[in-house]
C-alpha positions, -999 to +999 in steps of 0.1 A: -194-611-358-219-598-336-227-559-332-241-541-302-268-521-300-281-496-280-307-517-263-281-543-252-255-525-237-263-490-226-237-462-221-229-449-185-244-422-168-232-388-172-216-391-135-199-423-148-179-401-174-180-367-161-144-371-145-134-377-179-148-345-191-134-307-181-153-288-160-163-255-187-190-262-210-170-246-237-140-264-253-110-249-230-082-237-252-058-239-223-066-274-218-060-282-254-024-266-249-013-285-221-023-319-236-006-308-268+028-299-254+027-313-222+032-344-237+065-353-252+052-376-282+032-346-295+047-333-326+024-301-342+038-307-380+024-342-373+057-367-371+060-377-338+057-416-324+031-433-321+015-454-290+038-483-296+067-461-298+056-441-265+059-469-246+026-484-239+028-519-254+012-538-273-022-520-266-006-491-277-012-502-317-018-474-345-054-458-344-079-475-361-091-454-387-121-458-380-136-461-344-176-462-346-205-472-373-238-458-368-270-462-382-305-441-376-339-446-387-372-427-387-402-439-366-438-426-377-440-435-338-409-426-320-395-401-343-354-403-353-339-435-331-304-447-334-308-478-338-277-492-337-237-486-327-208-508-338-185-518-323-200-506-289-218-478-277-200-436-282-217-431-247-226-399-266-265-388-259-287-409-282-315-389-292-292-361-302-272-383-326-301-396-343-313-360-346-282-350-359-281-382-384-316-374-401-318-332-409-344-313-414-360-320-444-346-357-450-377-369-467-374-344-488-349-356-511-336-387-519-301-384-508-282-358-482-252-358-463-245-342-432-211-336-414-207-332-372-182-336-348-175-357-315-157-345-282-165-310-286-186-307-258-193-331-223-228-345-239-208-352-268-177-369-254-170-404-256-162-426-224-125-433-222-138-465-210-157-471-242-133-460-264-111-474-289-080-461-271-083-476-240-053-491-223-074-528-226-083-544-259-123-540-253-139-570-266-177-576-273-186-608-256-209-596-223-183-617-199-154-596-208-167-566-200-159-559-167-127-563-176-127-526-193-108-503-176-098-465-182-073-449-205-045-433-184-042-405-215-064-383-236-085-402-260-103-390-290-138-375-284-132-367-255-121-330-244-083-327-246-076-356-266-093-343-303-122-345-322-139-376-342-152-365-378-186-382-384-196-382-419-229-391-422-256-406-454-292-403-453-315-417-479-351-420-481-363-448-504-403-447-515-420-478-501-460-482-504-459-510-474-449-480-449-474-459-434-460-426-448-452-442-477-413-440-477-381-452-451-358-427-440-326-441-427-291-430-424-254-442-418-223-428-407-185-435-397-167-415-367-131-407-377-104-390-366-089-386-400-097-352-415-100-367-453-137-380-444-145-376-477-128-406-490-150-428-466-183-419-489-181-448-517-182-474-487-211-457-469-233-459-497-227-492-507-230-501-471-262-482-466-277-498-500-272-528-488-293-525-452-323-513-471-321-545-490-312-562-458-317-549-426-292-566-409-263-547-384-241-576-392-236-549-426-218-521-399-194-546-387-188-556-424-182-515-429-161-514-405-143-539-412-138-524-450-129-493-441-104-502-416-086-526-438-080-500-462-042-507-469-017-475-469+015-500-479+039-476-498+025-443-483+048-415-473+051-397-445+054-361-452+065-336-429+044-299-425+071-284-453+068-311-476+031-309-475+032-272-479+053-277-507+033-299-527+001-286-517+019-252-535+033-273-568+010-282-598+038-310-608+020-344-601+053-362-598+069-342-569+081-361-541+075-395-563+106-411-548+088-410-517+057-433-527+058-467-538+074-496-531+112-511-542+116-545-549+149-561-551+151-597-572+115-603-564+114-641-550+081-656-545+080-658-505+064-632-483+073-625-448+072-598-424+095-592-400+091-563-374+122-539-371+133-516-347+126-478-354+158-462-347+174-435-361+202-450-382+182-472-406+185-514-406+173-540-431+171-572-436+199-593-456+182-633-464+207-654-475+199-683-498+203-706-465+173-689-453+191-670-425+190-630-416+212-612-406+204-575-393+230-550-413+230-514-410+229-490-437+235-456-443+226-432-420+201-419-437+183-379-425+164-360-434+173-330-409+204-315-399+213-346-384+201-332-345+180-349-320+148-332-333+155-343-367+136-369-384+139-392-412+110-394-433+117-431-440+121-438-400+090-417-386+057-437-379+032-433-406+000-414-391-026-423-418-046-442-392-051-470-413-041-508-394-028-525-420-003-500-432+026-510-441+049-485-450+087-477-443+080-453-413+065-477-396+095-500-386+081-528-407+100-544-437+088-570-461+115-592-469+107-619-497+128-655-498+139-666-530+148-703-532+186-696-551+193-655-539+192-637-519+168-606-518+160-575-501+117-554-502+120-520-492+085-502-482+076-468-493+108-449-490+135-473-490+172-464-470+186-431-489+205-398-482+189-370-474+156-371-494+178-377-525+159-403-550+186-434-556+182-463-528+212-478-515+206-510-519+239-523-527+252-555-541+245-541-581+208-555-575+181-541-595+160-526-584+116-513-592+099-493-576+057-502-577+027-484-565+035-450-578+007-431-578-004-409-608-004-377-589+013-375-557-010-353-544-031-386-534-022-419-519-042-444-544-054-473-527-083-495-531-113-510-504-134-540-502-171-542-493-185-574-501-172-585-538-167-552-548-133-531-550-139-492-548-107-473-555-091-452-530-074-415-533-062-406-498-052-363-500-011-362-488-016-322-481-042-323-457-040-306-424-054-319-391-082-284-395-087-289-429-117-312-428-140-325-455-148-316-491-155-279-489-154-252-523-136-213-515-150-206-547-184-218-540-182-196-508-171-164-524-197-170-553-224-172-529-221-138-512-199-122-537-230-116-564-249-089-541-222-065-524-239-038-511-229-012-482-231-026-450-260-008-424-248+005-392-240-005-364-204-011-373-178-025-350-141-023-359-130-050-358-159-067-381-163-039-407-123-036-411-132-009-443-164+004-427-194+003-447-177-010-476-164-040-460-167-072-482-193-097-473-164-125-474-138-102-454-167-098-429-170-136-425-132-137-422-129-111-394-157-128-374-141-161-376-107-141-365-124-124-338-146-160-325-179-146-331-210-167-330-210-173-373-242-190-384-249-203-423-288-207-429-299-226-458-335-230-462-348-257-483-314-260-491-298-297-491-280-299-452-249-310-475-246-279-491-250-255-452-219-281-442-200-269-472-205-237-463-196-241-428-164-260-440-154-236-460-154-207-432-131-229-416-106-235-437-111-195-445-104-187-407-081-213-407-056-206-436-071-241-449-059-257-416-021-242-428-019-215-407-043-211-371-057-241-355-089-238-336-115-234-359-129-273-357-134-275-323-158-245-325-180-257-357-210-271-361-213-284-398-250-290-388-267-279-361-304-278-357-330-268-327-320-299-305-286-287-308-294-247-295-284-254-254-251-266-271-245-237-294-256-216-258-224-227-243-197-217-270-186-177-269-180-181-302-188-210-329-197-215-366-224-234-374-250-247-404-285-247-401-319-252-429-340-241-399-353-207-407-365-207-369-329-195-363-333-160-382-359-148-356-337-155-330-310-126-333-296-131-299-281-167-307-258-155-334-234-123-341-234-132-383-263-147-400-250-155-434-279-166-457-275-189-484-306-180-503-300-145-504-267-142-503-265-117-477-243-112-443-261-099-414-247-085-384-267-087-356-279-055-336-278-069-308-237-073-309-225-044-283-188-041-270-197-064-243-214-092-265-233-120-249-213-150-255-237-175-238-276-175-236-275-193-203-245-182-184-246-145-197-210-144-197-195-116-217-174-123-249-140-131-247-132-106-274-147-080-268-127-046-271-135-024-249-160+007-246-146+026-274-144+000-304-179-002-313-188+032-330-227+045-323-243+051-352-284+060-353-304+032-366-319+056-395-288+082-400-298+113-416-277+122-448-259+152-432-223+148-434-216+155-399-235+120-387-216+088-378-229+072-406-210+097-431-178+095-410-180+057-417-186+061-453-155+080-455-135+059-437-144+035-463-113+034-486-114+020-526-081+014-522-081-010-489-059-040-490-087-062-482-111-046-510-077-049-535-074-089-520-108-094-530-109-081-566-078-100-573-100-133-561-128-122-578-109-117-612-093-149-602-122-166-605-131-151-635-105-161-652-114-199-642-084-205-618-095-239-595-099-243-562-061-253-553-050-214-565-079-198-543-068-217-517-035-207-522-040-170-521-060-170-489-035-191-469-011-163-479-032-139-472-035-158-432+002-160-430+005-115-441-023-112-413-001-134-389+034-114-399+017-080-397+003-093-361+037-101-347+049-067-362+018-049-346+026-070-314+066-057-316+061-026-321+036-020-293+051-041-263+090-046-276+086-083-279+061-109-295+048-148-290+039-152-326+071-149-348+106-128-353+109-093-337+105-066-364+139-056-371+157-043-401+190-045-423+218-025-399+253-031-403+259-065-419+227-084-395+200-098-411+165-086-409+134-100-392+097-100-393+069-085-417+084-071-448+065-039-467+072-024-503+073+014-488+058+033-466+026+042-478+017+007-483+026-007-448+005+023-435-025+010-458-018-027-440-016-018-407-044+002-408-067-024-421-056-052-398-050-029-364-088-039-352-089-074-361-052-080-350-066-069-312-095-089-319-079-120-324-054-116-299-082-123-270-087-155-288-080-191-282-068-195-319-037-168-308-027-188-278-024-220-302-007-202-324+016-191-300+025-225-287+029-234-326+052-214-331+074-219-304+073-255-305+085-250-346+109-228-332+130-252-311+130-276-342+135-252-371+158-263-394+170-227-408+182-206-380+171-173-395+142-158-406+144-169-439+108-160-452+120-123-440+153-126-464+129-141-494+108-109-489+133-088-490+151-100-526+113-102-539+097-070-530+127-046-516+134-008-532+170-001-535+182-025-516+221-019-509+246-042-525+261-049-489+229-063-478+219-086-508+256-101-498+247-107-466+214-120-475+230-146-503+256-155-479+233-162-450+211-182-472+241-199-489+259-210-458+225-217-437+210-239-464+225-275-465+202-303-460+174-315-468+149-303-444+165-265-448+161-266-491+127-280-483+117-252-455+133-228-481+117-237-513+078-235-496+089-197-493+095-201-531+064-212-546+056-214-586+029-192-580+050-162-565+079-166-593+093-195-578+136-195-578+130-158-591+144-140-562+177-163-560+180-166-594+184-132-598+211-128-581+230-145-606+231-116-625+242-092-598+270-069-601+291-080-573+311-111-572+303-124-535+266-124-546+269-143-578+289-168-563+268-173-534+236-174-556+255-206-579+268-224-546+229-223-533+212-233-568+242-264-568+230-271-528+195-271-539+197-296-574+214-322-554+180-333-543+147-340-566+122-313-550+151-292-560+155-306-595+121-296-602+124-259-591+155-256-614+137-268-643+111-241-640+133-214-639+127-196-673+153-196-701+174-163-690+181-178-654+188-213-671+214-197-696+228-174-666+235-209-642+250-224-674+272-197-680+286-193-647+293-228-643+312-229-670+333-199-662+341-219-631+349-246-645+373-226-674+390-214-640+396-242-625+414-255-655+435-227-661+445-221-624+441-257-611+424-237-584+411-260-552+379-243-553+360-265-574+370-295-553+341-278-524+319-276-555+322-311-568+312-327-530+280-306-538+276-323-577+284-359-571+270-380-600+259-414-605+257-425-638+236-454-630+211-431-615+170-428-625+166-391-620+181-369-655+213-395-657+227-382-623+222-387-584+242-377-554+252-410-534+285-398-529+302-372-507+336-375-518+354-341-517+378-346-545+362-368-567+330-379-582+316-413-583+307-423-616+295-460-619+327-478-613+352-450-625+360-419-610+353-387-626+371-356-622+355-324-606+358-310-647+336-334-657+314-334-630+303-298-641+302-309-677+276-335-666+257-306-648+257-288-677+242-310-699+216-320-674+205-284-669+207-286-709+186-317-714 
């Protein structure tokens, strides 16, 4: 296969692409939200259709998962050249790339790694025309290529259409033949897959193996491995799901989902292409050899609406080619010479997320390929002879990019907290002078200020972290605000200052310590070596935003928000510099937050429980905003009005323990609440949420009911009924036990709040706390939340479901025929000897008998004993 370099086929000129580029120099927001929901395939909790499915053909295949290899050198002569681009040319400057390729400091150390991004900027968009996206197959032969025409729609790289990921390997290797002594050269993959991390076995095998032979055939042979990665058997989650199991420590949750099922395994493999439509098909091979297209049960996973979507109908986004998964439309189907025989991928035709297949016919069935921990997909690549195992992350979100450490951030300036020097600006030093370092970073990221990490000496690998890691800070770990990628800079160097010049606001990583004499190109120098956060003096109300253009920030506050303090304050008490000192509180929420990390870490909790406390801590920030926003102009963009309990209707919006505390709240986020609001990361929100809001599942504010039960003083006995009735009759399905368990997670008591009703005084409420514990079992993600509810709760379910069932006997009373449609059982099934295949009203399937509604609940009862 050949590969093209830069020499033989150049990229256009910047007039050749500069129609396919937006006029503003800085990534426009606004654009970003008309391509996202202006079109109709776009789907923000990532499950809508794919290119094929949108209608454009057979060009329109999945994305490859990979779209560009790269590979720079160092010339004693020329400096850093890129040397070579496969498949084709990113039409993206040259010179920068290979600047960007080999840091500062490369020779240096044997090994670094450096992280950037594509399409964030016009110099570094890619050419529709030269991308992997375009509405023609591009080949390489020179005769083709005038045949290369335009994309009609966004691509990636390109402003609009998302950013490509380049992970990048540079080694330097000692060699006495060279005149210095030593080669420097470096590899790297573009992707538009946020897991780049996974990529970084391949890349060093590949790059090994061009300094033994310098040959770019090896970039077409990594390209070839890394886009051949198989993701056969791999779910597709929806944003709940992957909340939920990004909140669980279980390793087996959502198992029924991975893996595939194999019916009387034949020996003869064949794949026939399906239709994707909602009601599910498979193939039926006789013994004669002929199909026969037979629908089976409806399977949903929503509430059964147009905007619902089965998880084993959706197209699977892991941008792999050859996957292979249920999702995708694709079915194996293997021929057996004497039966006949059925090979479900991933997620095989079932009801409602419930674990049992249907296959039908009394087959028997196996289910292969489960992984060990279902918070990866395990796969395997190939480079060359060798086989390097695969472990692709199921809870990542589309801003949650790279291998980054919370903890390693809060470590780093966490060890030197000392008073902040004035100037101070509201919405930056949230508790005035005695504002934490990390709650610093965190407002400036809010507030799109110009965030820069230096790391002197330091490996560039170690700066990206960093720079990673305030993303996924600002970001809620990519859970909660989006906008954070398109602004960052992993690594960023003197080459790259005119394009840090036209961002307002960006976060970026530099080892140049060039950058710390230069105050006016950042608001918050955060140094690595000293562990100190600076805030620059030259921030004013009307902050600079661009070097060049002089245009003022985008948010800044107004005349009044930055307070004046003298740049050596005298220690009376009447200066500004006491009053900010005793604005300072000890007992701040964000001080409090903080502590609890810190003792967090201290008590050796990982990385997946820090992470979990500061996406709740985005999602209190956003609530309090939308309360803050309600409360000030009588309606708000970002979530449910602020309304409480009156006369038998539900609440809505930001819950608070008392008074005193919800003072403490608001007045800690009232700055940086304003502050963000003048942001591009609030008008995304704001098209988030309504776009989740026309397919919620639950048609209540369910998180403000959870709240409520969890953290509510003397709460009435009228309204727990009307909350336990609401949650009981608005929680049926799948999608809605799903959406209501990720506002249940282990780590805030899990079931507590509705298990507690069990033991409530009024009837209504007991019952209605029983009917939604027997809604939520009949699926496995349910199953699992029951068996973590502690002993008292346990004994309380048992106890009640055998007073029902006592009642039911004595009284023959029809009421337990509604509760046995909710406790069908299947003896034959996998899952703790019951499943729910059945939605018989009267009776219960059991194998081939029928078993009464009695022992239905007996069966329960020993389950929840077992």
């Amino acid at each position: 296969m050949s590969v093209t370099s830069h020499t033989s086929f150049p990229p256009p000129a910047p007039s050749a692409r500069s129609k396919f580029t937006t006029q503003p120099t800085e990534r426009d927001f606004d654009s970003d939200l008309t391509h996202d929901f202006g079109d109709p395939n776009f789907d923000i909790d990532g499950i809508g259709t794919t290119g094929a499915e949108a209608g454009l053909g057979d060009t329109g295949t999945e994305e490859e998962a990979v779209h560009f290899c790269l590979l720079a050198e160092f010339d004693i002569d020329a400096g850093a050249t890129l040397a070579h681009q496969y498949p084709y040319p990113t039409g993206t400057d040259e010179h920068r790339l290979a600047e960007l390729m080999l840091p500062d400091g490369a020779h240096l150390r044997p090994e670094d790694w450096t992280v950037f991004y594509l399409g964030q900027t016009p110099s570094s968009a890619i050419a529709p025309m030269l991308s992997h996206e375009s509405s023609s197959r591009i080949s390489l032969e020179s005769d083709k290529r005038a045949s290369m025409m335009p994309s009609d729609r966004a691509t990636r790289g390109v402003s609009g259409g998302g950013l490509l990921y380049v992970l990048n390997c540079v080694r330097m290797k000692e060699d006495k033949k060279m005149r210095r002594g030593a080669m420097v050269k470096a590899m790297a993959i573009c992707t538009p897959n946020p897991y780049i991390g996974i990529y970084k076995p391949l890349l060093l095998l590949a790059l090994e193996e061009y300094f033994i032979s310098p040959s770019p055939e090896i970039l077409a042979r990594l390209f070839d491995s890394a886009n051949a990665i198989s993701t056969a058997g791999m779910p597709r989650l929806t944003r709940y799901e992957r909340i939920l199991l990004r909140c669980s420590e279980r390793k087996d949750l959502f198992e029924e989902k991975f893996g595939v099922i194999e019916v009387n395994t034949g020996t003869q493999e064949v794949f026939q292409d399906l239709p994707s439509e909602y009601g599910q098909r498979y193939v039926s091979t006789s013994s004669e050899g002929s199909e026969t297209l037979k629908d089976s049960v409806n399977g949903r996973s929503g509430s059964g609406g147009p905007n619902s979507t089965s998880t084993s109908t959706t197209t699977s986004t892991s941008g792999h080619r050859k996957t292979l998964s249920s999702s995708s439309g694709v079915r194996m189907v293997r021929k057996g010479s004497a039966s006949s025989s059925q090979f479900y991928l991933a997620t095989p035709p079932s009801k409602e997320g419930r674990s049992t297949p249907e296959v039908g016919y009394g087959e028997s069935t196996k289910r292969i390929g489960v992984p060990r921990d279902t918070h990866f997909f395990e796969t395997e690549a190939r480079f060359k002879k060798i086989t390097v195992p695969i472990r692709i992350p199921m809870t990542v979100f589309d801003e949650d990019v790279g291998d980054y450490s919370l903890i390693e951030l809060v470590q780093t300036f966490s060890h030197i907290v000392t008073p902040f020097p004035p100037p101070y600006h509201p919405h930056l030093h949230t508790n005035g002078s005695s504002t934490h370092p990390i709650i610093l970073i965190l407002n400036a990221m809010l507030a799109h200020k110009r965030v820069m990490f230096l790391g002197h000496g330091l490996p560039a690998n170690q700066v990206a972290r960093m720079v990673l890691a305030a993303c996924a800070l600002g970001s809620g770990c990519g859970q909660v605000l989006r906008g954070m990628t398109s602004c960052a800079f992993p690594y960023a160097n003197l080459a790259s200052l005119d394009i840090l010049e036209e961002f307002s606001g960006f976060v970026a990583g530099v080892t140049n310590p060039r950058f710390e004499e230069l105050p006016t190109t950042w608001d918050i120098l955060c140094n690595l070596e000293t562990g100190r956060v600076t805030v620059s003096k030259n921030l004013q109300s009307t902050n600079v935003g661009s070097i060049r253009s002089g245009r003022s920030s985008e948010t800044s506050l107004g005349s009044g928000s930055l307070i004046k303090v003298e740049d050596d304050p005298s220690t009376t008490t009447n200066t500004p510099q006491a009053k900010m000192n005793s604005i300072a509180k000890s007992d701040c929420v964000d001080n409090q937050f903080m502590d609890e990390i810190i003792s967090a870490m201290s008590s050796h909790y990982g990385e997946s429980n820090i992470r979990l406390r500061f996406v709740d801590y985005l999602n209190r920030f956003v609530r309090i905003a939308a309360h803050q926003e309600y409360i000030q102009t009588g309606s708000t963009r970002i979530g449910y009005p602020s309304v409480a309990y009156r006369d038998g209707q539900l609440g809505s919006g930001a819950v608070f323990a008392d008074e005193q505390s919800k003072n403490r709240e608001l007045w800690a986020n009232a700055h940086r609440v304003e502050a963000w609001r003048k942001t591009g990361s609030y008008k995304l929100f704001a098209k988030d949420w309504q776009s989740r809001m026309k397919k919620r599942s639950v048609e209540f504010d369910v998180q403000h009911q959870i709240a409520r039960l969890r953290s509510a003083k003397n709460m009435s006995d009228a309204e727990a009924e009307t909350i336990f009735n609401a949650l009981n009759n608005g929680i049926n399905d799948y999608d809605q036990v799903v959406e209501l368990l990720t506002h249940l997670p282990a780590h805030w008591g899990g079931l507590m709040p509705i298990a507690n009703g069990l033991f409530h005084r009024w009837t209504g409420v007991r019952e209605n706390a029983l009917d939604l514990l027997i809604t939520i079992q009949q699926y496995p993600v349910g199953r699992h939340a029951i068996s973590s509810m502690n002993y008292f709760h346990r004994k309380a379910l048992i106890s009640l479901l055998e007073r029902r069932e006592a009642n039911y006997i004595r009284f023959n009373s029809p009421t337990l025929s509604n509760f046995s449609s909710n406790v069908n059982t299947n003896t034959n099934a996998t899952t703790n000897g019951w499943s729910t295949s059945d939605h018989s009203p009267a009776t219960v399937q059991g194998g081939s008998t029928n078993v009464t509604p009695q022992q239905g609940v007996s069966k329960v009862i020993k389950a929840f004993l077992d």
